[in-house]
C-alpha positions as CSV (number, residue, x, y, z in Angstrom):
1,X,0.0,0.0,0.0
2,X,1.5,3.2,-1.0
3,X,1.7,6.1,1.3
4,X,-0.6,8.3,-0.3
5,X,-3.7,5.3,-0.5
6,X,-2.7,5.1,3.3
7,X,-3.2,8.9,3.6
8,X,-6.8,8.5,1.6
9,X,-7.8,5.6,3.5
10,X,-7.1,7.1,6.7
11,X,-9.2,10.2,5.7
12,X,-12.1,8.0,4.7
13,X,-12.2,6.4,7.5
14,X,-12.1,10.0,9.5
15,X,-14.8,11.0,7.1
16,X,-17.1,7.4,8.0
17,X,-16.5,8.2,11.8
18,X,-18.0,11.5,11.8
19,X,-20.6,10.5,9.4
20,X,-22.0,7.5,11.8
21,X,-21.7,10.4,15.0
22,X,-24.5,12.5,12.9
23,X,-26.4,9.4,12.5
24,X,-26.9,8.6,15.7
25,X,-28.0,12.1,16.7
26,X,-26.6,11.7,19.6
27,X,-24.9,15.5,19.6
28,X,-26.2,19.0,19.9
29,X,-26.7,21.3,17.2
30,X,-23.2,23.5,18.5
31,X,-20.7,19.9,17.8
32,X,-23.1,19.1,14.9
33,X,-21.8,22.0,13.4
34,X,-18.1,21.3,13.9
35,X,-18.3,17.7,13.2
36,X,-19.9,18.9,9.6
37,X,-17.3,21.7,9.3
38,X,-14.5,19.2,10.2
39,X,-16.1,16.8,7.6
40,X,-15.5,19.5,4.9
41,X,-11.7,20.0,6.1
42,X,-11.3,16.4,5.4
43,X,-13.5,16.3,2.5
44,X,-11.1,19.0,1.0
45,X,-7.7,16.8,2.0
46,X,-8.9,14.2,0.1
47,X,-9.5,16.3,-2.8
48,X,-5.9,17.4,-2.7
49,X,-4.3,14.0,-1.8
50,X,-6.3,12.4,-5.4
51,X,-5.2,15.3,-7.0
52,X,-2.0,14.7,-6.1
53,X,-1.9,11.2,-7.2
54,X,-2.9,12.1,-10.0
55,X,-0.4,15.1,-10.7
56,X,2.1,12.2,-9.7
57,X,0.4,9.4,-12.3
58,X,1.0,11.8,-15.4
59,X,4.2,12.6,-14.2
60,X,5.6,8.9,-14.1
61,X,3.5,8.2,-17.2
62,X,5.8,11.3,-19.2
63,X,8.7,10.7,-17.9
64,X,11.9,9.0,-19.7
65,X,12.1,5.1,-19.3
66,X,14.3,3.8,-16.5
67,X,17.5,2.4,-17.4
68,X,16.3,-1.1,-18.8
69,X,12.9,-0.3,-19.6
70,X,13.3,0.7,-23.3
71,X,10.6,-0.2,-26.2
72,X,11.3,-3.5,-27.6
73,X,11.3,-3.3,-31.4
């Protein structure tokens, strides 16, 4: 597992957690509110980390062939 799917699966899981507390509606409105804002903080790391990943992916995909790894003919 690469560090950046750990990074994503960690915020998921962070997103999940805060997801089941509203559920349960087991908090007040006033931690509703930060659990929701805190939801969009994470929601907003994960849209960095995949675009991250992704800015990596088409940098690999462009870049020369490692010693080795040269088209066959």
């Amino acid at each position: 597992m690469t560090i950046a799917t750990e990074t994503l699966d960690a915020l998921v899981g962070e997103l999940q957690a805060a997801a089941a507390r509203l559920r349960r509606g087991q908090i007040d409105a006033e931690e509703a509110s930060a659990v929701v804002e805190h939801c969009a903080d994470l929601a907003t790391r994960v849209a960095n980390e995949l675009d991250s990943v992704q800015r990596a992916a088409r940098a690999e995909a462009h870049a020369e062939p490692r010693p080795g790894q040269g088209e066959l003919l």
